[in-house]
Every structure is written in structure tokens, then in C-alpha cells.
C-alpha positions in Angstrom: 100.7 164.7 95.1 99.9 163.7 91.5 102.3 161.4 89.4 103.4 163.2 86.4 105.8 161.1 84.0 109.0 162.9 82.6 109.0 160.1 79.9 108.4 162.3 77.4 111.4 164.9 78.2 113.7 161.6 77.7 112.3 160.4 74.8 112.9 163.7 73.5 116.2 163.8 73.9 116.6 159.8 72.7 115.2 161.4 69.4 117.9 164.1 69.2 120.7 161.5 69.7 119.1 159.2 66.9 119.4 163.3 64.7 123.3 163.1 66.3 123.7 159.4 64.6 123.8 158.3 68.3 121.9 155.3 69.6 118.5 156.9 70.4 118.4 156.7 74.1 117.2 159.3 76.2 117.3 160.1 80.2 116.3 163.2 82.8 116.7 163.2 85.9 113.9 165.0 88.7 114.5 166.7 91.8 112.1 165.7 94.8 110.6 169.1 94.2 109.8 168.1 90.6 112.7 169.8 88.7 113.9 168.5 85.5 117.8 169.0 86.5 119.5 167.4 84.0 118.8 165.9 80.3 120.9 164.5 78.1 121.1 161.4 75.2 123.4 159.6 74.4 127.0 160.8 73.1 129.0 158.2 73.3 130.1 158.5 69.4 130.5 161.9 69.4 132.7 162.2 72.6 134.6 159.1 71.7 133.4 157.9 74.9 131.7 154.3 75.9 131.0 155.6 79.2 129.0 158.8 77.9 125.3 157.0 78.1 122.5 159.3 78.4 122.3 157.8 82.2 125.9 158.5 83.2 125.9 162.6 81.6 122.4 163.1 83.2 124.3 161.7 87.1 127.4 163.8 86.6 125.3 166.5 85.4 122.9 166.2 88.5 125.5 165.4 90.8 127.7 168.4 89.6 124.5 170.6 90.2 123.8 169.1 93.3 127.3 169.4 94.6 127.5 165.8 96.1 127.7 162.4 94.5 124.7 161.5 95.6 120.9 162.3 94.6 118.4 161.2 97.1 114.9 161.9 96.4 115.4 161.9 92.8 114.5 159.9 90.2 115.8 158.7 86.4 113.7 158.4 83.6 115.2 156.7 80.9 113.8 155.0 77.7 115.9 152.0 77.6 116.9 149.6 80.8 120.0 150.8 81.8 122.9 148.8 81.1 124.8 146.7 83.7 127.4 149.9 84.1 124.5 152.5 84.4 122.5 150.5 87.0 125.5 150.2 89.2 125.9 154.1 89.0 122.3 154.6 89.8 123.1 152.5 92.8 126.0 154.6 93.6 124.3 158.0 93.7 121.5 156.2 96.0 118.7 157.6 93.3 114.9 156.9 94.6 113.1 155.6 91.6 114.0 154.5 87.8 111.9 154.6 85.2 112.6 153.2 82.2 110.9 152.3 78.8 112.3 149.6 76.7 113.2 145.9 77.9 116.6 145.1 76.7 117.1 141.7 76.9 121.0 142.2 75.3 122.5 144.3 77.2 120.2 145.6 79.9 121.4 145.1 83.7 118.1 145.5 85.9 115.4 143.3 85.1 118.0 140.9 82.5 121.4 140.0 82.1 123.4 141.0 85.4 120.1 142.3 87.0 122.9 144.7 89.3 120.1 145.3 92.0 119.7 141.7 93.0 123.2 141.1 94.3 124.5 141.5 97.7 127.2 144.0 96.7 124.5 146.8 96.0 124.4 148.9 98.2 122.0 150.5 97.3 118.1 149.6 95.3 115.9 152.0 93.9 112.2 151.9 93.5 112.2 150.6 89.5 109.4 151.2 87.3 109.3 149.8 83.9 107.2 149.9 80.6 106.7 153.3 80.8 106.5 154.4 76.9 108.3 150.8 76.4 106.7 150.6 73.0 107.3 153.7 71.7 110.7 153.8 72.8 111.1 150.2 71.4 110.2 151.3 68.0 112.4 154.4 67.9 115.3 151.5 68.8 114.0 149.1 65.7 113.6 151.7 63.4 117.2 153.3 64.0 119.1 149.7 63.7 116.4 149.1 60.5 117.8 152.3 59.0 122.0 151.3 59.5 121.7 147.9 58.0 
């Protein structure tokens, strides 16, 4: 079987939260067969929400699709490292792989800061991936914060 990236369907849908006045980060999550089943960016202005990352709608999405809380076989692509929150609900669902673009050396909680995976109360580690589009999902980031100061 032949990688193919969905990096592109999430930074897709980081651009149209960046249109919505969100921050512009974007996720999808992929069925084993290959099966976008679910997108989404990040609302967490627009539903008055702090939990409503683009990582935690596409889970509940998935999950709800999937009718279990859990997603094995799938994977997340996402253009920012999830946060210390989203990693520990990627754990939780017991997703295969994450990929994600941008570093983020602030807030992120895989490969920085809390680095959820590492400790011994995870029961869970996916196969993580990062880089992928990093740049270009990097720049989307700068130029968005540029734009609000």
C-alpha cells in the first residue's frame, strides 16, 4: 500500500478557521480503509468553547460515526502539535498514527512541554509523525498572529 498524506485536507480546513477569525489550525481524521471521516478547524471562539480544538471535534465526530470511543486503525492529521489536552485524548481513543505539521514549542504536548506520551499514565502511544507541511502550516500561524497585532 502507498502512503498518501491527508495534510492538505487539514490545512484546508486550518485556512477556513483563520476566514472564521479562529486560530488557523486544521485536523482530519482516516479510517484504516483510507476514509476521510471527519474534518474540522478550530471553533473554539465561535462555540464559546476552549475545549472545541480542531483535534477534539474531529474525535467526537469520528467517534460518534464510529459508535465507540475508540478509533483503532485510524490516524490524525493535524497542522499544529496538539496541545497537552488533545494528546491525552488521542491517547484515549487509542488512534494509530499522528501527524502533525507545526512544532509548537508554547503550548504543544507531544514532542515539548508535557510531552503526554512519555509518561507512565498513557495508556496508550501512537505512531507520531511530524513535520509534515510544518512550514507551510507555520507560516499560516505567523502570518494570522502578524495580522491581530
Amino acid at each position: 500500500m502507498t502512503f498518501r498524506s491527508y495534510m492538505e485536507d487539514a490545512l484546508s480546513e486550518a485556512r477556513a478557521a483563520a476566514a472564521r477569525g479562529e486560530v488557523p489550525v486544521g485536523a482530519v481524521i482516516v479510517s484504516p480503509s483510507g476514509d476521510v471521516v471527519a474534518r474540522a478547524g478550530n471553533r473554539t471562539r465561535e462555540l464559546n468553547d476552549p475545549t472545541a480544538h480542531a483535534e477534539i471535534l474531529c474525535l467526537r465526530e469520528a467517534c460518534g460515526s464510529a459508535g465507540s470511543e475508540r478509533l483503532p486503525g485510524h490516524a490524525l492529521y493535524v497542522t499544529l502539535e496538539p496541545c497537552a489536552m488533545c494528546a491525552a485524548a488521542l491517547a484515549a481513543t487509542r488512534i494509530a498514527r499522528l501527524y502533525y505539521g507545526a512544532s509548537d514549542p508554547k503550548s504543544g504536548g507531544v514532542a515539548q512541554g508535557a510531552r503526554v506520551f512519555s509518561h507512565p499514565q498513557c495508556h496508550h502511544v501512537p505512531e507520531v509523525f511530524d513535520g509534515i507541511a510544518g512550514e507551510e502550516a507555520e507560516v499560516m500561524l505567523k502570518e494570522f498572529f502578524a495580522a491581530k497585532r
